[in-house]
C-alpha positions as CSV (number, residue, x, y, z in Angstrom):
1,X,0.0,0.0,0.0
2,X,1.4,3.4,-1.0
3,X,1.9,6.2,1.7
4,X,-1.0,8.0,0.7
5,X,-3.2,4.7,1.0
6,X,-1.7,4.3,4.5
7,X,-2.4,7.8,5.6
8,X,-5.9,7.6,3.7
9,X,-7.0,4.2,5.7
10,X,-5.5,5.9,8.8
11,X,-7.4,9.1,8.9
12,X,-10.6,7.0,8.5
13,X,-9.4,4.5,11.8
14,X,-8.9,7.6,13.6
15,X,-11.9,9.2,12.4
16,X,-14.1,8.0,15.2
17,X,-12.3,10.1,17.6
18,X,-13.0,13.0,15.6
19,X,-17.0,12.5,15.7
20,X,-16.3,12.1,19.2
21,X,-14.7,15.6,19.6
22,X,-17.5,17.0,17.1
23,X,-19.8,15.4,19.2
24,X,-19.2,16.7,22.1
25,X,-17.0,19.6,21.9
26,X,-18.4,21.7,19.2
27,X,-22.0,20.8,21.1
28,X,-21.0,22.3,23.8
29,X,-19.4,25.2,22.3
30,X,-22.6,26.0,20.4
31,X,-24.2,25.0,23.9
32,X,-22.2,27.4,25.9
33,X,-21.8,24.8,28.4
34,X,-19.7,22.1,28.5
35,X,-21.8,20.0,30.8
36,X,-24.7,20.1,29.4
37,X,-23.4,17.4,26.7
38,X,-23.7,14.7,28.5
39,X,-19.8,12.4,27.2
40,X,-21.4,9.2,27.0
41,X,-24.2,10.6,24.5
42,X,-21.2,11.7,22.4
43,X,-19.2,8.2,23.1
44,X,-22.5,6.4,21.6
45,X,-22.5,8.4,18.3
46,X,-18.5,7.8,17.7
47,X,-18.8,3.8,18.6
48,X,-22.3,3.6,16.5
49,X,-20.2,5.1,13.4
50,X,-17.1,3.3,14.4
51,X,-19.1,0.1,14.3
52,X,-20.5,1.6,10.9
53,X,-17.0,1.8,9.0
54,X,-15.6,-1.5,10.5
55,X,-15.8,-4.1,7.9
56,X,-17.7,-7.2,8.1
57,X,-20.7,-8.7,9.1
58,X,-22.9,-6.4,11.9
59,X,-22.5,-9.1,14.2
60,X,-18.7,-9.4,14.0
61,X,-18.6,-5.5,14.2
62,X,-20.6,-5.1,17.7
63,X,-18.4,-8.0,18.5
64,X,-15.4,-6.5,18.3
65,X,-16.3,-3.3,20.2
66,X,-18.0,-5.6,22.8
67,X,-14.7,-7.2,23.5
68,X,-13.3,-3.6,23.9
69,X,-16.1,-2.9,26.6
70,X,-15.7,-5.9,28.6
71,X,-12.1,-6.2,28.3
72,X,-10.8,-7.4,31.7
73,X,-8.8,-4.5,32.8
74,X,-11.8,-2.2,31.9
75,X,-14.0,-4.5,33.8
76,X,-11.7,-4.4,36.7
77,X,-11.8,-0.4,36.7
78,X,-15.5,-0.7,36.8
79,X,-15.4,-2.7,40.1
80,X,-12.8,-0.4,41.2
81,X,-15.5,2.5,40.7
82,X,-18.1,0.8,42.0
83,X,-16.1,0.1,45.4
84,X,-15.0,3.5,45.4
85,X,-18.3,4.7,44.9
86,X,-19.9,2.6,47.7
87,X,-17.2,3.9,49.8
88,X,-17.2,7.6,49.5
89,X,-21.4,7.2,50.1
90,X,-21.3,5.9,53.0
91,X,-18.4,7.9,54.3
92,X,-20.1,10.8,53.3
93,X,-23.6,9.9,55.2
94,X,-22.1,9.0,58.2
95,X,-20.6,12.4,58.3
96,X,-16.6,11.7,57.8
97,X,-16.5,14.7,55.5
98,X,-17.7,17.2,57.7
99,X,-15.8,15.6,60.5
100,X,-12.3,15.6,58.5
101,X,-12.7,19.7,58.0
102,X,-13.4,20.1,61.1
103,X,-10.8,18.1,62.6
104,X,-8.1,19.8,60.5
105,X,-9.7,23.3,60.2
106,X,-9.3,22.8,64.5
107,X,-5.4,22.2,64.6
108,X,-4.4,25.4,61.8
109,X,-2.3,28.3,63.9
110,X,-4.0,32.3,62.7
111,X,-0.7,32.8,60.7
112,X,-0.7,29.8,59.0
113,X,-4.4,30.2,58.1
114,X,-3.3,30.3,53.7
115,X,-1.1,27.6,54.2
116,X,-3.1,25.4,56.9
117,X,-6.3,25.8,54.7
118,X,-4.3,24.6,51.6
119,X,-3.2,21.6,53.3
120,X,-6.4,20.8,54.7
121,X,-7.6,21.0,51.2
122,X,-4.9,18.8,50.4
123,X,-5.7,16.3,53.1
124,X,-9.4,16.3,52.1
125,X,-9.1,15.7,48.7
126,X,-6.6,13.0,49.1
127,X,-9.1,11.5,51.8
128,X,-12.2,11.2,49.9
129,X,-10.7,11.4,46.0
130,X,-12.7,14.0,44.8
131,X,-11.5,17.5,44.3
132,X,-15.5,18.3,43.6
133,X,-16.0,17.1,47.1
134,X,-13.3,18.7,48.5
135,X,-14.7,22.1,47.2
136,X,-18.0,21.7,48.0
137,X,-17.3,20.7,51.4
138,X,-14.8,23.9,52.4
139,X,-16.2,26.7,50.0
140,X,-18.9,28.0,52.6
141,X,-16.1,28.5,55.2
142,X,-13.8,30.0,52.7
143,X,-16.7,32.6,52.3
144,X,-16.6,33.0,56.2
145,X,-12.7,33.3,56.0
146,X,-12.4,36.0,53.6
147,X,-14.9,38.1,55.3
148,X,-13.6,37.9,58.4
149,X,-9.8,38.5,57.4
150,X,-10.5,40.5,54.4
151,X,-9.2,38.8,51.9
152,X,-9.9,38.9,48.3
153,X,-12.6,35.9,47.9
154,X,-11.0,34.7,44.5
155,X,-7.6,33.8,46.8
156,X,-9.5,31.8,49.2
157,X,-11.5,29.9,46.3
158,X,-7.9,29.5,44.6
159,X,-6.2,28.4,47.4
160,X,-9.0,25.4,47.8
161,X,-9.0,24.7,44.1
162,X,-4.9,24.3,44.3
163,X,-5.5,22.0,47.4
164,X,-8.5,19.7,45.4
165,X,-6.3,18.9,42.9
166,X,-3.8,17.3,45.1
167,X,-6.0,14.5,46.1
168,X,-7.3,14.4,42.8
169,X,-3.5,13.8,41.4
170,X,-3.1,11.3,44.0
171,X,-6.0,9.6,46.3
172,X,-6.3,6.3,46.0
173,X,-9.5,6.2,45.5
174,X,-9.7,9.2,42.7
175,X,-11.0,8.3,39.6
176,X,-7.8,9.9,37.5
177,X,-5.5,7.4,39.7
178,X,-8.1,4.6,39.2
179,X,-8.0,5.1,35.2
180,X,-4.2,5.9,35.1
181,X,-3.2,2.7,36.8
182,X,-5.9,0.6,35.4
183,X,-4.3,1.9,31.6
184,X,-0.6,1.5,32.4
185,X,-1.2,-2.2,34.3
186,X,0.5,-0.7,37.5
187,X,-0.2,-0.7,41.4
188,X,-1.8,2.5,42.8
189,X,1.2,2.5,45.5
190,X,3.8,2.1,43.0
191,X,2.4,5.3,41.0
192,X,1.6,6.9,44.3
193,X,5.8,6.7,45.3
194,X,6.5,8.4,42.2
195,X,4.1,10.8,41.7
196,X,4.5,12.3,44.8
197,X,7.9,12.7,43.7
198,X,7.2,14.5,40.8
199,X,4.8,17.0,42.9
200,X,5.7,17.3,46.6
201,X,8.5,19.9,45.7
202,X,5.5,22.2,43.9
203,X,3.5,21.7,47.8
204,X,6.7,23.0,49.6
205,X,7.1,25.8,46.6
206,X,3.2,27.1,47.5
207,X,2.6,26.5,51.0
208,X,5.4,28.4,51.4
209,X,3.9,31.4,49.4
210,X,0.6,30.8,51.6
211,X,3.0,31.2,54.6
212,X,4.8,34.3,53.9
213,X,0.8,35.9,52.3
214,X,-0.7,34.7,55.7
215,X,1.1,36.7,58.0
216,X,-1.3,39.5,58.1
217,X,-4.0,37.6,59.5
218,X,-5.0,37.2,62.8
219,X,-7.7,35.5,63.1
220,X,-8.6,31.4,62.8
221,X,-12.5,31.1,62.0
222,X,-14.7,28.6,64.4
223,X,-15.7,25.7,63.0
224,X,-17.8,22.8,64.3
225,X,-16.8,20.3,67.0
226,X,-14.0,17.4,65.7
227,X,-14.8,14.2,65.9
228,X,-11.7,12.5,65.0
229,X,-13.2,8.9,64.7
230,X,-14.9,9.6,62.1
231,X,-11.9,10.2,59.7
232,X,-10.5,6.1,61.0
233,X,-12.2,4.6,57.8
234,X,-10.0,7.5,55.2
235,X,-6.7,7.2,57.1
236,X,-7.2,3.4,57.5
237,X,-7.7,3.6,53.4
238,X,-4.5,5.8,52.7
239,X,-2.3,3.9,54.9
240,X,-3.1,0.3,53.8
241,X,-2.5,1.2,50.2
242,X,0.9,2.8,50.8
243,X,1.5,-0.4,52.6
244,X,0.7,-2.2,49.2
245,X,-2.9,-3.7,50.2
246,X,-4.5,-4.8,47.0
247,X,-7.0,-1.4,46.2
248,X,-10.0,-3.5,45.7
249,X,-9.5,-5.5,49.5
250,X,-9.0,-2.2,50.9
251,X,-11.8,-0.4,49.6
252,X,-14.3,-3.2,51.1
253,X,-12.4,-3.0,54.5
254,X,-13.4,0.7,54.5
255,X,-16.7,0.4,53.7
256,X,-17.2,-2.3,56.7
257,X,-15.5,0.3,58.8
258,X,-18.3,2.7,57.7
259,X,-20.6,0.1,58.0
260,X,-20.0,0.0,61.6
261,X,-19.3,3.6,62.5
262,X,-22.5,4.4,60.9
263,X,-24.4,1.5,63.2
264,X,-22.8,2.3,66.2
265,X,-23.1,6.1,65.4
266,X,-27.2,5.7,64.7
267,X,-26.0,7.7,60.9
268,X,-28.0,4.6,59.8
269,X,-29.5,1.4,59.9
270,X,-28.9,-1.8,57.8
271,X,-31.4,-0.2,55.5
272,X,-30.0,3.4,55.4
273,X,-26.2,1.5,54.7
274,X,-28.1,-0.5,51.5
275,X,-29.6,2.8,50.5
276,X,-26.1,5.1,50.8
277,X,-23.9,2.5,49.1
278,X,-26.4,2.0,46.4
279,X,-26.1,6.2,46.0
280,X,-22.4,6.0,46.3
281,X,-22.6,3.5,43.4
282,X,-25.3,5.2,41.1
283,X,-23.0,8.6,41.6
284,X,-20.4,6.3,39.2
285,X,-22.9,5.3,37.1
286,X,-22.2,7.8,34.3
287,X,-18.5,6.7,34.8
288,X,-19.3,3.3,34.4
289,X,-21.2,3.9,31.4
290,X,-18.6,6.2,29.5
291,X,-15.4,3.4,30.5
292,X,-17.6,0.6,28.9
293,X,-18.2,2.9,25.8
294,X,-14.4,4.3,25.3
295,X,-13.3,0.5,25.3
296,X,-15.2,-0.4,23.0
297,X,-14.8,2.3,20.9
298,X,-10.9,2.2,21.5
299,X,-11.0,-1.5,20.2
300,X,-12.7,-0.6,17.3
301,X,-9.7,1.7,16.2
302,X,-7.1,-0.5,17.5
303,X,-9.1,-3.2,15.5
304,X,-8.7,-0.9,11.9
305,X,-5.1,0.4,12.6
306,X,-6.1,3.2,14.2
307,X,-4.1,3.1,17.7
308,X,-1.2,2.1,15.0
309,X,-1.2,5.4,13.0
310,X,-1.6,7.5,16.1
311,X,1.4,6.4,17.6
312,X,3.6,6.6,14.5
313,X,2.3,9.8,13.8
314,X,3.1,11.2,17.1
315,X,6.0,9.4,17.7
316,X,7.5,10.0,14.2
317,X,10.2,12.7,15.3
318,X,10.9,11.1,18.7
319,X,14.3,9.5,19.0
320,X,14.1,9.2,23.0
321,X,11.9,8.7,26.2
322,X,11.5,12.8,26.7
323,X,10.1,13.0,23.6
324,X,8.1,10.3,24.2
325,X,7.0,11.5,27.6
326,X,6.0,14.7,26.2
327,X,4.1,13.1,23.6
328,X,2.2,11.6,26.2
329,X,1.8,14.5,28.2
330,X,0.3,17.1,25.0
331,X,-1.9,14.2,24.2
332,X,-3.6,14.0,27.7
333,X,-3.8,17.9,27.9
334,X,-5.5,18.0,24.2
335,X,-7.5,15.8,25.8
336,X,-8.9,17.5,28.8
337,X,-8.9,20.5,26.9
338,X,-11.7,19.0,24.6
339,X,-13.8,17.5,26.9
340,X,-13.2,19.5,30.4
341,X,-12.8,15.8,32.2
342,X,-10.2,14.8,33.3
343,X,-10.7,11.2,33.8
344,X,-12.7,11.1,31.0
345,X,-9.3,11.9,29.1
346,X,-7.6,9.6,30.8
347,X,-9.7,6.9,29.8
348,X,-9.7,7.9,26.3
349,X,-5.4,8.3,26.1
350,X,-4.9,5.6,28.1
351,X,-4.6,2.7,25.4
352,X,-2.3,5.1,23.2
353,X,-0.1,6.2,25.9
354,X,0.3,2.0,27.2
355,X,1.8,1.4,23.4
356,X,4.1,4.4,23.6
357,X,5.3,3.1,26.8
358,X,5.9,-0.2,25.6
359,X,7.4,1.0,22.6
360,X,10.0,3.1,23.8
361,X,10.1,1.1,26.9
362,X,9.3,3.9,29.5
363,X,8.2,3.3,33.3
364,X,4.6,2.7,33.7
365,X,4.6,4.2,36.9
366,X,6.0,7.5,35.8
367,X,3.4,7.3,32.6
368,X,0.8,6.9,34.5
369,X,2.0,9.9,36.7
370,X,2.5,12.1,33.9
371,X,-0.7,11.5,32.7
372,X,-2.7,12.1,35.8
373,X,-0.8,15.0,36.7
374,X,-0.9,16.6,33.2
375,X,-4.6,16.0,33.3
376,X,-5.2,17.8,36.6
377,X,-2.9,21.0,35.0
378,X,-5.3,21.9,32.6
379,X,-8.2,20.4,34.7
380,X,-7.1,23.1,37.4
381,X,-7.0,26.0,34.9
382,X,-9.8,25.7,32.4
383,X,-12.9,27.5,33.1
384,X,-15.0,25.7,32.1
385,X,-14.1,22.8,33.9
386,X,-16.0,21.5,36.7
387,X,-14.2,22.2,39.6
388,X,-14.0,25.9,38.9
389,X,-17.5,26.6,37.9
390,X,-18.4,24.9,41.4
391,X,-16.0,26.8,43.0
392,X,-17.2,30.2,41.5
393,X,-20.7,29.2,41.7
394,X,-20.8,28.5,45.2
395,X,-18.7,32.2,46.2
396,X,-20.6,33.5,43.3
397,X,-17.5,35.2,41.3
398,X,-16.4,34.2,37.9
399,X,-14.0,31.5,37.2
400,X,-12.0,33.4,35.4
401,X,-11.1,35.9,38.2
402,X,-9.8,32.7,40.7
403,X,-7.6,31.3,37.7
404,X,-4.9,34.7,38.2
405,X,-4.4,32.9,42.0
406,X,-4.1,29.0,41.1
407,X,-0.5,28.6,42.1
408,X,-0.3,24.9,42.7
409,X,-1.8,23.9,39.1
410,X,1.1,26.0,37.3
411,X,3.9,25.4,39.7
412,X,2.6,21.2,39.6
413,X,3.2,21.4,36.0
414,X,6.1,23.1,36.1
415,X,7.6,20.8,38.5
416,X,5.9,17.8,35.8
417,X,7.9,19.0,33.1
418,X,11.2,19.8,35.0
419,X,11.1,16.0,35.5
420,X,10.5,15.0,32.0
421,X,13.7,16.9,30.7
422,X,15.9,16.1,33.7
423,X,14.2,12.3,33.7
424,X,13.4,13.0,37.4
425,X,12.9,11.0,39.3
426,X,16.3,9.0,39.2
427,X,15.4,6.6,42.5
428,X,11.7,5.8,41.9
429,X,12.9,2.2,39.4
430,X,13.6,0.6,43.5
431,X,9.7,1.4,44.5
């Protein structure tokens, strides 16, 4: 086949992807908001067509993209979610959220009110895995804190926006680490050793902004009473997976530790613990359904030479692992640019950057890193992306005027490319 033919029967593999993007992107453009598309609407059209330029019989096609949904390691991401999902809803209705702000919001000295409140966002979001969570839960006493120290309210929101995205690069039980792990076939502890690598020096590098910005204030806000048992279930969750416990054997311990906090505590009965797992679960649900979809639709253009032409197209130039890792990196960040998810971009990159990897035989673990923390850059700075329009809606500014403050996003992603050049870090291959 001549180079033309190649490029011609590439373009059409690939094509899918693009009714995706027109799908969902331009909808939303003409829209004016990006979540009011819903993904897996626009993941149905691209597989339905996908299916429709695959030869064969119709049988063989929806074959083919059904082997792409149910695909083992997409299946096992699914139980992953549902896990998680029973997990953060009962940890939510037996009130460990509430009880985790408080607790931390209790210990932070007046002049390290910046940094104390951007490492109790940081301790949140790495708690329950949801930097959506994490802002909804400490927005209304940001409010409270910049009225009573009069501070700009776009900081405040900023400074919990930075903080959300740290447990949203790391958690355990976030959905980016759940996808980026899941893609690259690598443990969550393993990716958690070296992404924290790649990201703790860009905490030190802001709290210590928030330090030297916080001396002026003098006052710590009340907040409710602590009750520090409640938090047992997320730090017996954070510390069993950095101890290498498998994520789905820990997520089950977790929710039997809710299970019984929530009896003991009266939060709810047998009843009320069948009815907030199956909420935690049906809170994935969307999730579930777009995963099942991008496999399948992934399969189908691995199945016509799709995945193929993608990765000789952006690997063409590329004679070494930085160029490789970068590759990675500006394909995640188109990505999340086009559909304002992060996860969701995860999920769709996530067979392409696994062949890169293998191809130019880079570390899983850092791939997986770079992904996730790439995503949660341009996550953390678009604004149209969830976190800020919740984070604006509830102090009712724009999004645009927190995204001047968002230090930890940039200085992350600084720090994320900084390693990519320098091949940092050198002593994660003994994790």
């Amino acid at each position: 086949m001549s180079l033309s033919g190649r490029t011609a029967k590439g373009l059409l593999a690939v094509s899918p992807l693009v009714v995706f993007l027109a799908a969902y992107l331009v909808s939303s453009i003409f829209a004016g908001d990006f979540y009011r598309v819903p993904v897996s609407s626009a993941f149905l059209l691209a597989g339905i067509y996908a299916i429709c330029i695959t030869k064969g019989k119709v049988r063989e096609r929806v074959a083919i993209f059904s082997r792409g949904a149910g695909d083992s390691k997409v299946l096992l991401m699914i139980w992953i979610f549902i896990l998680a999902g029973a997990f953060a809803g009962t940890a939510r209705d037996i009130g460990a959220v509430d009880a985790t702000v408080n607790a931390t919001l209790a210990i932070i000295p007046a002049k390290m009110l910046f940094a104390g409140f951007f490492l109790t966002a940081c301790f949140i979001s790495m708690s329950i895995g949801t930097s959506v969570g994490t802002i909804v839960a400490l927005m209304p006493i940001a409010g409270g804190i910049a009225a009573q120290t009069g501070t700009a309210l776009p900081y405040m929101a900023a400074i919990i926006v930075g903080g959300a995205f740290f447990g949203d690069n790391l958690s355990f039980i976030s959905d980016t680490t759940i996808a980026a792990t899941r893609a690259l076939g690598c443990e969550m502890s393993d990716k958690f050793k070296v992404n924290i690598r790649i990201v703790l020096p860009a905490v030190v590098v802001v709290t210590a902004i928030y330090i030297i910005t916080g001396q002026s204030v003098s006052a710590v806000p009340s907040v409710g009473a602590a009750e520090w048992y409640l938090i047992l279930p997320y730090l017996a969750v954070i510390v069993m997976a950095l101890l290498g416990v498998d994520v789905m054997a820990l997520l089950v311990l977790g929710l039997v530790m809710n299970a019984v906090l929530g009896f003991v505590t009266g939060a709810f009965g047998w009843v009320g613990f069948l009815e907030s797992v199956g909420k935690g679960i049906a809170g994935m649900s969307d999730l579930i359904v777009v995963t099942m979809l991008a496999g399948g639709l992934l399969e189908i253009i691995r199945h016509n030479g799709g995945l193929d032409f993608i990765i000789e197209s952006l690997t063409r130039n590329i004679r070494g692992k930085r160029g490789a890792e970068f590759s990675i990196a500006g394909l995640v960040c188109l990505a999340n640019l086009c559909t304002a998810n992060n996860t969701i971009a995860i999920i769709t990159t996530g067979g392409i950057a696994k062949d890169i990897t293998d191809r130019f035989g880079l570390d899983p673990r850092k791939t997986a890193s770079i992904m996730d923390t790439f995503s949660c850059l341009v996550q953390g700075i678009i604004p149209y992306g969830a976190q800020l329009l919740m984070a604006s809606g509830l102090a009712g500014i724009s999004p645009t005027s927190i995204i001047p403050y968002l230090f930890y996003p940039l200085v992350m992603g600084i720090c994320a490319v900084v390693c990519i050049i320098f091949r940092l870090p050198k002593n994660y291959r003994g994790v």
